[in-house]
N, C-alpha and C positions, 0 to 999 in steps of 0.2 A: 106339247106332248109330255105327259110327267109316267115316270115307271109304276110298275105293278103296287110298290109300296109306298110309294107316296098315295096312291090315291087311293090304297087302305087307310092310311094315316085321317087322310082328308071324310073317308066314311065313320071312320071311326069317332071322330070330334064330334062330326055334326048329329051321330046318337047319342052324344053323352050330353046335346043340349045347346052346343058354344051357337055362338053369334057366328054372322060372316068375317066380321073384323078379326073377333077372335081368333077362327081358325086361320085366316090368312096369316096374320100375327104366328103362331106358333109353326106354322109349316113354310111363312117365306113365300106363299103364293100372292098373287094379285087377287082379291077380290070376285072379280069377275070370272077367273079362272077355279077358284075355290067352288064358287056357286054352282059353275060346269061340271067339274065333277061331282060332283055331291049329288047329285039331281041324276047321276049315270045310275043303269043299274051294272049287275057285273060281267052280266053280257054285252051290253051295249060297249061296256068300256073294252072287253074283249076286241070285239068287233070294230070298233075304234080302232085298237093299237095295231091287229091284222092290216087295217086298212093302208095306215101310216106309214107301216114297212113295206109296202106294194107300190108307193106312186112313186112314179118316175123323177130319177135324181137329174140334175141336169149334167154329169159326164156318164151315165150310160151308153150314148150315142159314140165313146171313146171306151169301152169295155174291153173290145176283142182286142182293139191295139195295145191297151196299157197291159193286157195277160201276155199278147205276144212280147212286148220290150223286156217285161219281168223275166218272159222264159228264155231269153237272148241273150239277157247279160247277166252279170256273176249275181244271184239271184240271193245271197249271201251278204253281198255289202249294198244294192241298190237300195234307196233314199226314194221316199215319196215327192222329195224335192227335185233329185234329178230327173223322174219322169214325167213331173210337171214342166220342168225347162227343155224335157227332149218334146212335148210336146206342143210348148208355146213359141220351140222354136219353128216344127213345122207347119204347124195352123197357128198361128197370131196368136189374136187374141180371144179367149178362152171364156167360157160363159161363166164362170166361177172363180173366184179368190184361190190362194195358193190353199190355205185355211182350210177349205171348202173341198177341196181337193186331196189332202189328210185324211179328212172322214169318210171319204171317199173309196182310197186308198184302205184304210182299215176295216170298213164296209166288205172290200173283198177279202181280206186277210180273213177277217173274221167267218166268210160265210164259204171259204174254203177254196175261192175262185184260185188264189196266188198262193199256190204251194212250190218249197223247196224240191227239184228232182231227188236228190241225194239229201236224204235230212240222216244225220250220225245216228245208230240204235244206241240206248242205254240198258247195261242191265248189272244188277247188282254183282259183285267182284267175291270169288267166295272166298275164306278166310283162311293164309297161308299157312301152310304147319311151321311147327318150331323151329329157329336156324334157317330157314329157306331163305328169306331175302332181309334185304336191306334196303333201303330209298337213299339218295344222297342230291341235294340240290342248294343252290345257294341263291344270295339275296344282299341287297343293301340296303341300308338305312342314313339318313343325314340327321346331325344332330341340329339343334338351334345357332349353335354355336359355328356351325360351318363343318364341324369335323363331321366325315363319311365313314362310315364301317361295314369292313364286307362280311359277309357270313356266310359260314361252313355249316349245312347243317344235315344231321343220318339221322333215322328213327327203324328202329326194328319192328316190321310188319308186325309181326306175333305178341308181343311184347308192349311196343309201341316205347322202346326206353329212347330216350333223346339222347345225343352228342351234339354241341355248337359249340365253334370256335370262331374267335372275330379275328379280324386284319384291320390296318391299317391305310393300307394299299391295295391295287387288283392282285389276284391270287397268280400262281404260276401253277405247271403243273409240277413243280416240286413241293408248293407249298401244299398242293392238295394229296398225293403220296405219302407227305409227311403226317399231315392230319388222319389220315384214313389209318397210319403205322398206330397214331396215337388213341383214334380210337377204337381201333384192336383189340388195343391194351387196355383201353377205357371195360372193354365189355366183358373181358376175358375171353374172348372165341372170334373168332370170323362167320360170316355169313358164307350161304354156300353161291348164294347171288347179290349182284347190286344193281338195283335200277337207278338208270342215269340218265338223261338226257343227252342232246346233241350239243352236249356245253363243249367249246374249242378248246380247253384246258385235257379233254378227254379225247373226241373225234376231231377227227379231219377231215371224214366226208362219209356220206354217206348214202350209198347206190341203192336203192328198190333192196333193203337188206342187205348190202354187203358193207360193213361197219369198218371204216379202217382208223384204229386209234391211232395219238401221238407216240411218237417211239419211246418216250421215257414211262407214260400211263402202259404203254403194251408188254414191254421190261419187266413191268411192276406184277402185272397183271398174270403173265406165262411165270413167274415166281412167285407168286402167291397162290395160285389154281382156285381161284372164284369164277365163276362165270356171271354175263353181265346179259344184263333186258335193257337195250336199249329204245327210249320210246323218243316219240317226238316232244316239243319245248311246250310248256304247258298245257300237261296233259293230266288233268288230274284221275283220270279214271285207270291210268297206271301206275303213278305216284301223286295220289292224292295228301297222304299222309303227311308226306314231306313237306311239300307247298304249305298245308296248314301251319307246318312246324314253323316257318318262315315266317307266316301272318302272325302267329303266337308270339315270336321272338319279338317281332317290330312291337306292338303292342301292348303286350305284356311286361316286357322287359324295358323296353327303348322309352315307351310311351314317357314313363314317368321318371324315369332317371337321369342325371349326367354326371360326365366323367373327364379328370384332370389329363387323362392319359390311356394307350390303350393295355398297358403292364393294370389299371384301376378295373377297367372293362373288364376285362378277362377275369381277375378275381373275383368281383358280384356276382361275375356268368355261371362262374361255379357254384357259386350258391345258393344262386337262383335254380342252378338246375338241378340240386339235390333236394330241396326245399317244395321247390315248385313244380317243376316240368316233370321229375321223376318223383316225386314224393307225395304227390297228390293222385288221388284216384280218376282213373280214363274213364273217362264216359260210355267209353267203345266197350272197354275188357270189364269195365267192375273193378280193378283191383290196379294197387299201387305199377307202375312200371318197374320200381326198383328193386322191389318183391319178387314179381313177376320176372325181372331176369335171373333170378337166383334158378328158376325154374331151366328155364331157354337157355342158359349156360351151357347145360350139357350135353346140346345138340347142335352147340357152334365145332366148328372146325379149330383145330388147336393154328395158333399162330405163329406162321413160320418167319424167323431171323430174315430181313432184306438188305438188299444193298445199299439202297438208298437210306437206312437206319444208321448209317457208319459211323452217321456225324454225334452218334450218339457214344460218347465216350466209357458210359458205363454198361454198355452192353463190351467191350471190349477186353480181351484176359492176359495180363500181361507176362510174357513168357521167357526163360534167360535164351541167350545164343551161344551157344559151344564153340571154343576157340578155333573148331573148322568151318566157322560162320553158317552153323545149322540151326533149326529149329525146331523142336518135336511139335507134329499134329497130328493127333490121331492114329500116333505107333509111324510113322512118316518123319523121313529130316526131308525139311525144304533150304535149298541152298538160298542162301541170302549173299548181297554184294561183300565182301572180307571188312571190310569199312565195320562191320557189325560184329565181327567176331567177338564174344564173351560179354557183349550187352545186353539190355534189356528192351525186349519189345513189345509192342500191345498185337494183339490177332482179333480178328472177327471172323467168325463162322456163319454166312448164310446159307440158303436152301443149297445153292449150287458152286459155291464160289468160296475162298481162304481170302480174309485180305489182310496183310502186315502191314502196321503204323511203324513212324520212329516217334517215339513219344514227346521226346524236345520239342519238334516243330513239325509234328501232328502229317506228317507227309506220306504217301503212301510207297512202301518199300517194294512189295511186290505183290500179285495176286495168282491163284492157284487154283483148278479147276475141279470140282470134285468129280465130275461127272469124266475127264479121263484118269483119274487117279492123282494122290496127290504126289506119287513117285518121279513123275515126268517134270519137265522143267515147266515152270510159269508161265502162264495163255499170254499175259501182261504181266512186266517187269520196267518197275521205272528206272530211268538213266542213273548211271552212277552220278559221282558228284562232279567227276572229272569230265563223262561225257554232258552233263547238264554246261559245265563252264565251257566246257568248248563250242556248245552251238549256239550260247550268248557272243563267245568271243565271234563266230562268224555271222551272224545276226548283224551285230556293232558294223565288221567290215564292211559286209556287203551292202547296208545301209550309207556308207562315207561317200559312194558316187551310185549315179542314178543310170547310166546308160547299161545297156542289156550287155556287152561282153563283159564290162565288170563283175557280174553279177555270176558270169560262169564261169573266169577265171579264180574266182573266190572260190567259187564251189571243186573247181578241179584242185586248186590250190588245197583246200581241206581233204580229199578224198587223196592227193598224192602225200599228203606228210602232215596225216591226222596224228600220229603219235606227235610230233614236235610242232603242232599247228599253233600253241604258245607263244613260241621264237618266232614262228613266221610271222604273226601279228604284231609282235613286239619287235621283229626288225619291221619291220611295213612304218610302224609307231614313229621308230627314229630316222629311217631315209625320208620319210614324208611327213614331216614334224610341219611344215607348211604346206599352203597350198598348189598344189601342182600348178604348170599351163594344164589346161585342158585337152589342146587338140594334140600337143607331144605327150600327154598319160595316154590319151584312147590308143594313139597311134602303138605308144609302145606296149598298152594291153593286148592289140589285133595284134603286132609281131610275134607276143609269146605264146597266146592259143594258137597260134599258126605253126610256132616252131614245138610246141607240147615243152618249152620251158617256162613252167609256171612259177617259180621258187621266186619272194618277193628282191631276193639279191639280183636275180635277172633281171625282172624285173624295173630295178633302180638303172640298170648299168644300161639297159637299151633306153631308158627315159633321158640318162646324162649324154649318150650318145648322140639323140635323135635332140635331143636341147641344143648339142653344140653345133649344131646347124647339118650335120651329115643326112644323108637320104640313106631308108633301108628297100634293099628290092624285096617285099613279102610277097612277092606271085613265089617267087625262085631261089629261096633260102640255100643255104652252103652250112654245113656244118663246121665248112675250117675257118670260117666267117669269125673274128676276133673281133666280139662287142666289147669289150673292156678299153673303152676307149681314154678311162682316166690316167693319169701322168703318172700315178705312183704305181701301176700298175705294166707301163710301157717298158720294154725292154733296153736295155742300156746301150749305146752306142759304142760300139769294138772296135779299136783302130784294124786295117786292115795293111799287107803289103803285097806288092807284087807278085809274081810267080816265078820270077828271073831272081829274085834277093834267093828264094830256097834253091833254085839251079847251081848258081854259084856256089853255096855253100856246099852241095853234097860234089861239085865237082873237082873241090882246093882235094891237097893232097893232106892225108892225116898226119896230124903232128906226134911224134913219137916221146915217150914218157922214159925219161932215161930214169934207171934207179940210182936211188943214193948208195 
């Protein structure tokens, strides 16, 4: 059976004269078949090919089962292959080849037998106004060399200007915060939306609609005031654009280049994308991208200072401190630790928050709330230098034994004589300059949480006790109990005399003082 055009072809030879040979020669047929049709007229061949799609296939007799299994299972991912093995597994063997069964298979596809319940509608996406969205999605690439590069990549609907930045390594959601701060800045404006997918860097879950981001992306997000469309993962009839941008990068950029390092990448990336991605005319717009945002500029939202931008040291203003350790902000003194008085500080202002650096060693001093004012004390204020040393020094301690009353006589011990918790560490240091016994420390740790004498002096003097072999009753403590059980501390042995030597004396008769 040959198609409609072929056996034009085959008509048309044999008018212009050719031989049988001939035409078989140029059209691939046998002979005998060339002859057949030639000799049809184009009725007859009509009526032919009618006939030919009418006779019975040999899995007809398997029709109604193979449409019921199609409508049964996920009608979506089923294989012609798997309904040939569901079906040779319950009837044997099968009058026809797997092969046989394909065409079979497509036979009904084609003639409309095996349709999807649910097939997805398509229709064209109409065309956003200026500043409205954003797309943002990312991608990897491996080079020849073994080296992987992830990619950050944004395209403005309207516009269609591209932002890509590569990585090294997998993204975090800081790295992507930080990128999105830069390309902000890249565009001059913010979008009033970003579409995103259910990338993990962003969401955490998400319910029939109810989107719950990571807490550092949600931070980001209630301080910047964008709102977000979030669609499902490969979707491009939501963020098509983006996806493209992704194939573009691989391809275009990747295809043909390599690099020593990703400080090299990045630089090309850029120049590629002023050159190329944004300096060549869109196919969609007609016009340059990079033009074109000159335009869209002026309907982004302006770009508000974040937190997350801190680490950016020239966005920071550095400010003197008043010898009552103040700071002016904003017609505002912020008390800062005295440590600081008459120095030099850096300040950062974002949307909602004041945060002060020490610029030596970049630490954060204190931060300030704008949204109660900046008159009130600090939402967050970091330890001073003294309270920073002191919860290493009991850190250290309570790290030196592992059993559980250790661990709270350290802490009672710091909470009773936090101001002098120094000395206590440093007597601890030299009474226990070795290793203790074990079961005489624990024992005399239980005795001092029992008696509430935490001080590391008591401490040693019930250890030296309970060492020198003495038993303590801790159910039934005494306060006149004398633990000082060492030698140099014991009271000195007093001669004593009788009661009869003072009798006598007060009873002799007084001896008289003659004067001279």
């Amino acid at each position: 059976m040959i198609k409609l055009i072929m056996y034009q072809q085959v008509k048309k030879y044999k008018d212009a004269g050719c031989t049988w040979r001939e035409i078989a020669s140029r059209t691939g047929l046998d002979v005998k078949t060339a002859k057949k049709y030639a000799k049809m007229t184009f009725e007859e061949y009509e009526e032919y090919y009618a006939s030919f799609h009418q006779r019975v296939k040999c899995f007809d007799s398997y029709e109604v089962e193979i449409i019921d299994l199609f409508k049964d299972s996920d009608s979506s991912k089923v294989s012609a292959s798997a309904l040939y093995d569901h079906l040779e597994e319950r009837h044997g063997d099968l009058p026809a080849s797997e092969r046989s069964f394909r065409s079979y298979f497509a036979h009904l596809r084609a003639s409309g037998k095996l349709q999807q319940d649910h097939q997805r509608l398509y229709e064209p996406v109409e065309p956003l106004p200026m500043g409205r969205q954003m797309q943002l999605d990312f991608g990897e690439y491996r080079m020849k060399d073994g080296q992987k590069y992830y990619i950050l990549a944004a395209i403005l609907s309207a516009s269609r200007c591209r932002y890509v930045k590569l990585f090294n390594r997998p993204l975090t959601t800081r790295d992507l915060i930080e990128s999105l701060c830069d390309c902000f800045t890249y565009y001059g404006g913010m979008p009033h939306e970003i579409c995103i997918d259910q990338d993990h860097l962003m969401v955490v879950d998400e319910n029939k609609g109810d989107v719950i981001l990571t807490r550092d992306f949600q931070q980001y997000r209630d301080e910047m005031g964008f709102d977000l469309y979030v669609c499902r993962k490969a979707d491009p009839e939501s963020k098509g654009k983006v996806e493209n941008l992704v194939k573009f990068v691989r391809r275009s950029f990747f295809s043909t280049r390599s690099f020593s390092d990703l400080q090299e990448a990045r630089e090309r990336l850029g120049k590629w994308l002023v050159r190329r991605a944004n300096g060549k005319k869109c196919a969609a717009t007609g016009r340059k991208p990079c033009e074109h945002l000159e335009e869209e500029r002026s309907y982004l939202k302006p770009v508000r200072n974040s937190i997350f931008a801190v680490a950016d040291k020239s966005q920071r203003e550095p400010r003197k401190v008043d010898k009552l350790g103040q700071v002016s902000v904003r017609g505002a003194k912020l008390r800062l630790p005295s440590e600081y008085a008459s120095r030099t500080v850096s300040v950062f202002i974002s949307a909602d928050e004041v945060h002060v650096f020490d610029p030596l060693n970049n630490e954060t001093i204190a931060v300030y709330s704008l949204k109660t004012g900046l008159s009130r004390a600090p939402i967050v204020r970091q330890k001073s230098l003294r309270q920073g040393r002191y919860d290493d020094l009991k850190k250290t301690l309570s790290d030196r034994f592992h059993f559980k009353e250790w661990k709270q006589f350290v802490e009672e011990n710091f909470q009773k004589y936090h101001r002098y918790f120094s000395d206590q560490y440093n007597d601890f240091g030299r009474k226990f300059s070795t290793e203790p016994d074990q079961k005489a420390f624990e024992e005399s740790v239980s005795y001092c949480l029992t008696n509430n004498t935490v001080s590391m002096s008591n401490l040693c003097d019930t250890y030296v006790f309970i060492l020198g072999g003495n038993s303590l009753e801790l159910e039934q403590p005494t306060k006149s109990h004398n633990l000082l059980a060492n030698k140099r501390y014991q009271s000195p042995v007093v001669a004593t005399r009788k009661i009869e030597t003072y009798t006598k004396l007060v009873a002799a008769e007084p001896v008289m003082e003659v004067a001279a």
